[in-house]
C-alpha positions as CSV (number, residue, x, y, z in Angstrom):
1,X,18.8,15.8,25.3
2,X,20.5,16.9,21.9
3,X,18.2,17.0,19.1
4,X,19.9,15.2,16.2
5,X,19.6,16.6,12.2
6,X,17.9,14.4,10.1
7,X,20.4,13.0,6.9
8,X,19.4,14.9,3.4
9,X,16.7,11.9,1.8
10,X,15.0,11.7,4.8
11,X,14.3,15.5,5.0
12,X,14.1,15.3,1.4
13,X,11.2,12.0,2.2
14,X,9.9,14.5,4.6
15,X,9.4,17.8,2.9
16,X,7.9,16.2,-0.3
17,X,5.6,14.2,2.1
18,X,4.3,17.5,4.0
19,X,4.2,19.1,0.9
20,X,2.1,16.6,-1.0
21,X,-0.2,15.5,1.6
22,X,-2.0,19.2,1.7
23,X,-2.0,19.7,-1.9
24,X,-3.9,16.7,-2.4
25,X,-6.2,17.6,0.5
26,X,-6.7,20.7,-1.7
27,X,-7.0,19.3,-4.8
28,X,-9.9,16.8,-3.6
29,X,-11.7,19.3,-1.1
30,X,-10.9,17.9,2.5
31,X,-9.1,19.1,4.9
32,X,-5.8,17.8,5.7
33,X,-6.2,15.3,8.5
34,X,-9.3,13.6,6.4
35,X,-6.8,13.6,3.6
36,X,-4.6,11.9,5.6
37,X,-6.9,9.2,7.3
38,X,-8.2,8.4,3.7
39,X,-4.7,8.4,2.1
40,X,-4.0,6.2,5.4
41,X,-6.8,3.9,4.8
42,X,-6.9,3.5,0.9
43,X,-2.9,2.6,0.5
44,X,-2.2,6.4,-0.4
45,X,0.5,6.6,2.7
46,X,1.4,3.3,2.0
47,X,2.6,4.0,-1.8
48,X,3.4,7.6,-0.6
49,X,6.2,6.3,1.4
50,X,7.1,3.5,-1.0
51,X,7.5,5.2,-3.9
52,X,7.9,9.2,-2.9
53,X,11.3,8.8,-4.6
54,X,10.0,8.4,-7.9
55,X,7.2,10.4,-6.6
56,X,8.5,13.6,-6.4
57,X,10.1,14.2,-9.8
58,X,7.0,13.6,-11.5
59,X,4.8,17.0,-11.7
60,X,2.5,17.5,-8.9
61,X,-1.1,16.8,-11.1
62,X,0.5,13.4,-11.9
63,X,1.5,12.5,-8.1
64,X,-1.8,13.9,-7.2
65,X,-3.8,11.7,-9.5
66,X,-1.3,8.8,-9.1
67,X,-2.3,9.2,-5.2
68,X,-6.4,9.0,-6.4
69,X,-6.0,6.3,-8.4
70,X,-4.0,4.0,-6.0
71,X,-6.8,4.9,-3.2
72,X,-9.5,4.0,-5.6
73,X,-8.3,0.8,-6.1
74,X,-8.2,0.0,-2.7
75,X,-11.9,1.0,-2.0
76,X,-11.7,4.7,-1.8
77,X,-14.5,6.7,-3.6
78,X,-14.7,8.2,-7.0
């Protein structure tokens, strides 16, 4: 089976996404898979994926606390 390259935004979507998802992990003392699950379950991934676009050329405290906000309103905690 030939593995097939992946077109430039979605690597770009990719990269910022992997890149992202551990800083924030490090940033609000989890590890990264619990960073994940609560990003999961809070809208985090959701407005992650949405929005990464934007996202990612904004500096990485901003996307960070954008990320915290957005799960707080959706029943994360403070």
């Amino acid at each position: 089976m030939e593995a097939t390259a992946l077109d430039k935004q979605t690597s770009d979507k990719v990269s910022f996404i992997t890149f992202i998802v551990p800083e924030f992990a490090a940033a609000y003392k989890m590890n990264v898979q619990k960073a994940y699950l609560y990003l999961k379950k809070h809208g985090g991934w959701d407005y992650l994926n949405q929005h990464w676009w934007a996202l990612h050329t904004d500096s990485k405290y901003q996307v960070l606390r954008d990320l915290y906000e957005v799960c707080i309103e959706n029943g994360g905690m403070r």
